[in-house]
C-alpha positions in Angstrom: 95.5 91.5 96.2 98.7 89.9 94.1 97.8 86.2 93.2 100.9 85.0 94.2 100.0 86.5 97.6 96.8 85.4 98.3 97.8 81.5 96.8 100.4 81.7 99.6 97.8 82.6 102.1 95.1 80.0 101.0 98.5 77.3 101.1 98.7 78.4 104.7 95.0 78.1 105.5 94.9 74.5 104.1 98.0 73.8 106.1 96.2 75.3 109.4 93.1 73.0 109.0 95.3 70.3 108.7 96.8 71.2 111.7 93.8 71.8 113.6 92.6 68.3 112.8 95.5 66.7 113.8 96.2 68.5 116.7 92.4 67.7 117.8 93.1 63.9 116.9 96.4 64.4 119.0 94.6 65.9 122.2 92.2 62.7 121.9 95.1 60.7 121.9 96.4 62.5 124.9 93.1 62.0 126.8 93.4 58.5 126.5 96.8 58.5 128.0 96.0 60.8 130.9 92.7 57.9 131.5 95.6 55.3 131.6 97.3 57.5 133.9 94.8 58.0 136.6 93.3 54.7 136.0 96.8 53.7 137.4 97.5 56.8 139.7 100.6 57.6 137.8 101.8 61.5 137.0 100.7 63.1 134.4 104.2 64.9 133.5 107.0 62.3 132.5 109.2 64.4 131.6 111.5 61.8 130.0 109.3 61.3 127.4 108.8 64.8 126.9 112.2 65.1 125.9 111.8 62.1 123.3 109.0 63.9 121.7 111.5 66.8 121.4 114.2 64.8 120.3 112.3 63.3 117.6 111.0 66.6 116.5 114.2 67.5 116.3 115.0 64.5 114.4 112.4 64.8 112.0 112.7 68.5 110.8 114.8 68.7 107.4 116.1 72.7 108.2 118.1 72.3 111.0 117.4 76.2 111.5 113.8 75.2 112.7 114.3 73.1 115.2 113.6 75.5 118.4 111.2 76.6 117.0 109.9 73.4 116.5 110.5 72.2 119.4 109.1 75.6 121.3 105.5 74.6 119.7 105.8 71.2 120.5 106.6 71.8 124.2 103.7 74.3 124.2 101.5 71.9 123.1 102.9 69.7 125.1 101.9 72.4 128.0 98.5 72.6 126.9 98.1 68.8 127.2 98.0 68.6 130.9 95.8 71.8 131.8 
C-alpha cells in the first residue's frame, strides 16, 4: 500500500476513536438530560434547541461547503439520542 495512503487512513482511524469517545461522552450527557426530563415529565424532543445545535454547527464549521453535511450527522445523532 502507498505510504501516503495508508498515513491518511491511520489519520482517519485516530480521528474515528476520537469520535467514538466523544460521541459516547455526549450520549452520557444526553442521558442525564433525558433523567431531568422525566424526572420533570417534560418532552424529550425540543425541537428549538435542536435547531440551536444546528445553528451552531453551522456556525462553527470553517468550509461553508460542509455545513449540511454537518448538520445532516448532527441531526442524526440527534435522532439516535431519543430512541
Amino acid at each position: 500500500m502507498d505510504e501516503q495512503l495508508h498515513q491518511a487512513r491511520e489519520e482517519i482511524n485516530g480521528i474515528d476513536h476520537d469520535l467514538v469517545k466523544l460521541l459516547e461522552k455526549r450520549f452520557e450527557a444526553v442521558n442525564a438530560v433525558y433523567e431531568y426530563k422525566r424526572r420533570h415529565q417534560t418532552p424529550v424532543l425540543d425541537q428549538s434547541r435542536q435547531q440551536q445545535v444546528l445553528d451552531q454547527v453551522g456556525r462553527q464549521v470553517t468550509d461553508s461547503k460542509s455545513v449540511p453535511y454537518l448538520q445532516a450527522i448532527f441531526t442524526e445523532i440527534m435522532h439516535q439520542s431519543r430512541l
